[in-house]
GUNU-203296 format. One record per residue: residue number from 1; x, y, z of N, C-alpha, C in turn. Coordinates in Angstrom, 2 decimals. Example, Ala and Ser with C-alpha at 12.3 -4.5 7.8 and 13.67 -1.06 7.14 Angstrom:
<sites>
+-----+---------+---------+---------+---------+---------+---------+---------+---------+---------+
:   k :     n.u :     n.v :     n.w :    ca.u :    ca.v :    ca.w :     c.u :     c.v :     c.w :
+-----+---------+---------+---------+---------+---------+---------+---------+---------+---------+
:   1 :   13.19 :   -5.69 :    7.80 :   12.30 :   -4.50 :    7.80 :   13.20 :   -3.30 :    7.80 :
:   2 :   12.85 :   -2.25 :    7.08 :   13.67 :   -1.06 :    7.14 :   12.90 :    0.03 :    7.87 :
+-----+---------+---------+---------+---------+---------+---------+---------+---------+---------+
</sites>
This chain:
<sites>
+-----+---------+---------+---------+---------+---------+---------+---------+---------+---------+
:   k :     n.u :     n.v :     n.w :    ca.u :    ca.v :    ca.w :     c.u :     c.v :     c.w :
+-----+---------+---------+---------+---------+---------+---------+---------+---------+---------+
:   1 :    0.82 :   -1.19 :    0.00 :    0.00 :    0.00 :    0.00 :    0.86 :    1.25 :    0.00 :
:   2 :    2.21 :    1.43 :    0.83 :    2.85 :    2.47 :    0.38 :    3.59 :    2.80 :   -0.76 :
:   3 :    3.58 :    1.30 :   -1.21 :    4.25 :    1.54 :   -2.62 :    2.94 :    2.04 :   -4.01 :
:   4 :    1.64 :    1.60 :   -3.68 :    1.07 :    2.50 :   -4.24 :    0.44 :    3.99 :   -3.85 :
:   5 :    0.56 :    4.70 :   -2.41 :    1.13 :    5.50 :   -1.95 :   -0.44 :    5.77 :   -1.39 :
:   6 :   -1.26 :    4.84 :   -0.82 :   -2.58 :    5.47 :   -0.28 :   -2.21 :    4.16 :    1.03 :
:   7 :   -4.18 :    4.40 :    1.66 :   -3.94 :    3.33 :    2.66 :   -5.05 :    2.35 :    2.39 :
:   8 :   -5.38 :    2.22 :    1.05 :   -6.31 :    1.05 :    0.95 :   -6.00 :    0.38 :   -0.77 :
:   9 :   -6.48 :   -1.07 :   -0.02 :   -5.89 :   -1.38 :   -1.69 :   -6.78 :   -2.49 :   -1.69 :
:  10 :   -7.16 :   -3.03 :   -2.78 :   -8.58 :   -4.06 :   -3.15 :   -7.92 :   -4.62 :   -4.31 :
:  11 :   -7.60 :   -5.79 :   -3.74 :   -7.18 :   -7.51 :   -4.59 :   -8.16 :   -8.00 :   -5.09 :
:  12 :   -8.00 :   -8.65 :   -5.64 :   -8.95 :  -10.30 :   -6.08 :   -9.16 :  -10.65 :   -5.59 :
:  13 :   -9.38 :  -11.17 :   -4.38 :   -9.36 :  -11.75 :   -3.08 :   -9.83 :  -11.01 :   -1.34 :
:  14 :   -8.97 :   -9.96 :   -1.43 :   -8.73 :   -9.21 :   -0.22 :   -9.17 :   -7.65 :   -0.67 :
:  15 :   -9.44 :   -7.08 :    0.67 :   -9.55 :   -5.46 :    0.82 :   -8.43 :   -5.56 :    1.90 :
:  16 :   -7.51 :   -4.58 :    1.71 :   -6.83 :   -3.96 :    2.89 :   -6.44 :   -2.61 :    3.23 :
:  17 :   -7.23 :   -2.74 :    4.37 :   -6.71 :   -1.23 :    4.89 :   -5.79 :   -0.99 :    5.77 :
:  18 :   -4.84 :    0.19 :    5.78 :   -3.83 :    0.42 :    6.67 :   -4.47 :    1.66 :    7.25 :
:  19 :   -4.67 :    1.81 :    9.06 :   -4.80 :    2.79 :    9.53 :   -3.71 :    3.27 :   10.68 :
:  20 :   -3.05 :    4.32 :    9.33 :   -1.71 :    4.53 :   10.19 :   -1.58 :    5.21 :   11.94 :
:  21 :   -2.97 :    6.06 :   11.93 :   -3.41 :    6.49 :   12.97 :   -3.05 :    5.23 :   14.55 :
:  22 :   -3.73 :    4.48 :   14.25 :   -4.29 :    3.24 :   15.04 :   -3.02 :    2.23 :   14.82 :
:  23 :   -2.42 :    2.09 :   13.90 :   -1.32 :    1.62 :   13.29 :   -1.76 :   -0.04 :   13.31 :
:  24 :   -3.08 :    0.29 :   12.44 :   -3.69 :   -1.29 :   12.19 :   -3.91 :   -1.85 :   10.76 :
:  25 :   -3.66 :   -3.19 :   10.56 :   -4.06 :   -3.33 :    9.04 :   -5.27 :   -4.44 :    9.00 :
:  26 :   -5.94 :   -3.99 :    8.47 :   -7.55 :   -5.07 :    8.35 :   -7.59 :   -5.60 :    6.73 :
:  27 :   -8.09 :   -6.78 :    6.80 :   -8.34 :   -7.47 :    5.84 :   -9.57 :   -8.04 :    5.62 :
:  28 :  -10.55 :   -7.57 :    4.53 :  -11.76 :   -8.35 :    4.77 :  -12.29 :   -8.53 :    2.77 :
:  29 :  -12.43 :   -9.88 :    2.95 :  -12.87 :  -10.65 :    1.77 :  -13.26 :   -9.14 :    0.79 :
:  30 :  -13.44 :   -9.65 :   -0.14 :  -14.00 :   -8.36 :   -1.42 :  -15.59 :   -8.86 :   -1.18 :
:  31 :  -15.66 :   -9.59 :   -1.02 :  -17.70 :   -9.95 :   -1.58 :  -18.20 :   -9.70 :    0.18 :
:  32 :  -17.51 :   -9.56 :    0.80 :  -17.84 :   -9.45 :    2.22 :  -17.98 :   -8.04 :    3.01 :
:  33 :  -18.33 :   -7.56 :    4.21 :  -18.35 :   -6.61 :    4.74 :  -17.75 :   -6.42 :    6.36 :
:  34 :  -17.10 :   -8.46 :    6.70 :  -16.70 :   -8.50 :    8.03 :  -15.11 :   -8.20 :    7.92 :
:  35 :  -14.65 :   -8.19 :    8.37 :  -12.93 :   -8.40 :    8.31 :  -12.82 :   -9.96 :    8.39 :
:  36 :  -11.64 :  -10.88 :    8.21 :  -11.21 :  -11.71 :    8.82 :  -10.33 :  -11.57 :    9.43 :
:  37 :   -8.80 :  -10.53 :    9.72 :   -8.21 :  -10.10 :   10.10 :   -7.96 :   -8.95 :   10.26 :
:  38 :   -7.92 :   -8.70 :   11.84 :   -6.93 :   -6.88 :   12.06 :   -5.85 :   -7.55 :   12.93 :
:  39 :   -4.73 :   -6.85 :   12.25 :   -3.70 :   -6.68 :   13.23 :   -2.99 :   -5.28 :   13.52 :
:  40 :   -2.59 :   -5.85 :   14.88 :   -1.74 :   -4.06 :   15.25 :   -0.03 :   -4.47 :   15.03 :
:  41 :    0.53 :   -2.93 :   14.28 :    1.45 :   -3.50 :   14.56 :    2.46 :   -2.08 :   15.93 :
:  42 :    2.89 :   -3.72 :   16.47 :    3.53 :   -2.79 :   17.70 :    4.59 :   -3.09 :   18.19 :
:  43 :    5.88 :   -2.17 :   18.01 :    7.28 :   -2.27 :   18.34 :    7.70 :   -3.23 :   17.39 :
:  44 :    7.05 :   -2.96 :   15.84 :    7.68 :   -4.05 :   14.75 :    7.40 :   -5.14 :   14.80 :
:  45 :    6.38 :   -5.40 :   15.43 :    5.81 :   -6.73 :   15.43 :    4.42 :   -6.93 :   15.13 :
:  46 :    3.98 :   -7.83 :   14.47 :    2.37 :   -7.61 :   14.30 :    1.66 :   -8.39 :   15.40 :
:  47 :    0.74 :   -8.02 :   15.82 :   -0.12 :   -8.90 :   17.07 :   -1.26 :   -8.99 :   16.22 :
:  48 :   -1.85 :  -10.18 :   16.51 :   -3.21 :  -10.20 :   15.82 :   -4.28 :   -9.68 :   16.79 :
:  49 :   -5.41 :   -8.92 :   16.25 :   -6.19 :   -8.65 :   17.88 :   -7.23 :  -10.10 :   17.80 :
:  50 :   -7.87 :   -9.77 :   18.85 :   -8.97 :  -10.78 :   19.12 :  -10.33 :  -10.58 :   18.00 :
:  51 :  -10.41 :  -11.58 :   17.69 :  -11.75 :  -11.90 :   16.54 :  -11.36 :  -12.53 :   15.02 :
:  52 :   -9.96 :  -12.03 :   14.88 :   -9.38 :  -12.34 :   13.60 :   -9.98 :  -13.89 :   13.21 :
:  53 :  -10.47 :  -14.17 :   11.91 :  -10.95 :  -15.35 :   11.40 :  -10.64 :  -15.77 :   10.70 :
:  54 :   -8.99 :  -15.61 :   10.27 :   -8.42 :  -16.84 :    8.76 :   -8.17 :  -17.94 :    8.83 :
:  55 :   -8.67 :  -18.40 :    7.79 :   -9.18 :  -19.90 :    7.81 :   -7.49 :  -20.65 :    7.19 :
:  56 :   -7.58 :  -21.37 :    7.61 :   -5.84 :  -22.26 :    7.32 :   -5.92 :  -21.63 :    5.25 :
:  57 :   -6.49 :  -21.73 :    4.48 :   -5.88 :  -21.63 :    3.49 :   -5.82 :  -20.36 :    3.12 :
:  58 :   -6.60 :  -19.06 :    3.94 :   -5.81 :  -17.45 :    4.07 :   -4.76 :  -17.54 :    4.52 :
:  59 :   -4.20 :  -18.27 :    5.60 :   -2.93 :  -18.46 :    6.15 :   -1.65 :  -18.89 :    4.35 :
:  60 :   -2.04 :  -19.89 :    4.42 :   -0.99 :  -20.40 :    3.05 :   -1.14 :  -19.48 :    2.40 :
:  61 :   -1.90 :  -18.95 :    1.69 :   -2.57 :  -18.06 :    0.90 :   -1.53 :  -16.63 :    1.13 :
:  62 :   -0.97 :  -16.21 :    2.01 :   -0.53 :  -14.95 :    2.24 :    0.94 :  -14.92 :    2.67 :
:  63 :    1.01 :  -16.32 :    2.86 :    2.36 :  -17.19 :    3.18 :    2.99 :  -17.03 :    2.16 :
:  64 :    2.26 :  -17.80 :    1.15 :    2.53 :  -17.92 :   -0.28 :    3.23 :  -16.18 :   -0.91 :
:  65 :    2.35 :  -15.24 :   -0.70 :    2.98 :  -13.74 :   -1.36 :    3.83 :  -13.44 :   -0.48 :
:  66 :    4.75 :  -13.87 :    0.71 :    5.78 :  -13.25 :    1.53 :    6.63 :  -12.96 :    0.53 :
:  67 :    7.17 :  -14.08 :    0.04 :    8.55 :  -13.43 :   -1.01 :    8.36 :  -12.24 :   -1.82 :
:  68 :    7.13 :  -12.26 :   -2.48 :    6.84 :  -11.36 :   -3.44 :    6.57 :   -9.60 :   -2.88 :
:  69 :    6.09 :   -9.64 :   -1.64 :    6.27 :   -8.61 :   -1.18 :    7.70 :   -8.01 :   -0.29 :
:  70 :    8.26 :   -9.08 :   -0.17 :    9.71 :   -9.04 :    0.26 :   10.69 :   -8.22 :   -0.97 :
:  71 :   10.10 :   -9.05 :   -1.99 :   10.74 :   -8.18 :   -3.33 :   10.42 :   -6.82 :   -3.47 :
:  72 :    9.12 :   -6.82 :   -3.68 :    8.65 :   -5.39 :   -3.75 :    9.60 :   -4.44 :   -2.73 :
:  73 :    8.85 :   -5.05 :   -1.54 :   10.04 :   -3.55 :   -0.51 :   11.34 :   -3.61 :   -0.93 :
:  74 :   12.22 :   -4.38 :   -1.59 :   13.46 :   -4.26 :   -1.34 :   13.36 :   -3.27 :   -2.53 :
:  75 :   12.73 :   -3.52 :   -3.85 :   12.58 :   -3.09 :   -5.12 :   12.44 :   -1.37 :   -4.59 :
:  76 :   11.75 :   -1.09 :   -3.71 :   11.11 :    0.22 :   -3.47 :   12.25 :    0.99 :   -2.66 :
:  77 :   12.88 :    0.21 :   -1.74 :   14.33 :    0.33 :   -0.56 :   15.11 :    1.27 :   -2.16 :
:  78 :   15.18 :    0.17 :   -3.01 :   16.30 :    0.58 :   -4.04 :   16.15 :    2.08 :   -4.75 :
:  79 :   15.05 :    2.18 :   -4.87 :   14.50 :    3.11 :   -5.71 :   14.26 :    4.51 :   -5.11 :
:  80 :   14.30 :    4.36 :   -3.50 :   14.42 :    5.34 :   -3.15 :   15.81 :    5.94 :   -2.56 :
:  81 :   16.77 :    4.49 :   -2.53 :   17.95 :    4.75 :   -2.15 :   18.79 :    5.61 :   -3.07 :
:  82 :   18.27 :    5.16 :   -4.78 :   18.76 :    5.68 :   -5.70 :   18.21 :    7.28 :   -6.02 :
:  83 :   17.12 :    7.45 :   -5.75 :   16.40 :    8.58 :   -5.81 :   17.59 :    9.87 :   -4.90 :
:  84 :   17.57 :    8.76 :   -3.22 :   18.16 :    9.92 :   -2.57 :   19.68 :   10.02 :   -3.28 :
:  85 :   20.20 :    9.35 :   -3.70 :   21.37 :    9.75 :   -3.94 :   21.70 :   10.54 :   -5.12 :
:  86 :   20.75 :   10.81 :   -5.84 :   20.42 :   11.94 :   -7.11 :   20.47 :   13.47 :   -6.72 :
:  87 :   19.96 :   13.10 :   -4.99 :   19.08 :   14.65 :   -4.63 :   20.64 :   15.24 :   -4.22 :
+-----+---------+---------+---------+---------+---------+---------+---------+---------+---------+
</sites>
């Protein structure tokens, strides 16, 4: 979401919102209106709060895009590393 530079973003799959305020990220189905997941994140760590509902194959499911968003940030790390070193 910061790499597309807002705090909500709507997958195929997922809605997610980041509320930097609250410093929470919620996830709730596209055809749906509940969340299945909020988490906080706090001191760099994510806690899940109480109610969160992913079902074992949201789990794999998001498991599965770690690398790919691992790429992305590093991709974005680069781009701004290179940016600053222009300025």
């Amino acid at each position: 979401m910061v790499l597309a530079g807002t705090h909500h973003h709507e997958g195929t799959k997922y809605t997610a919102d980041w509320n930097p305020t609250q410093q929470t990220l919620t996830l709730t189905p596209v055809q749906e209106t509940t969340p299945v997941m909020v988490a906080k994140l706090s001191v760099g760590n994510w806690q899940a709060t109480p109610g969160s509902r992913l079902s074992h194959s949201d789990v794999e499911f998001f498991q599965s895009i770690i690398p790919l968003l691992q790429r992305l940030e590093q991709q974005h790390q680069l781009e701004n590393n290179s940016q600053l070193s222009r300025d």
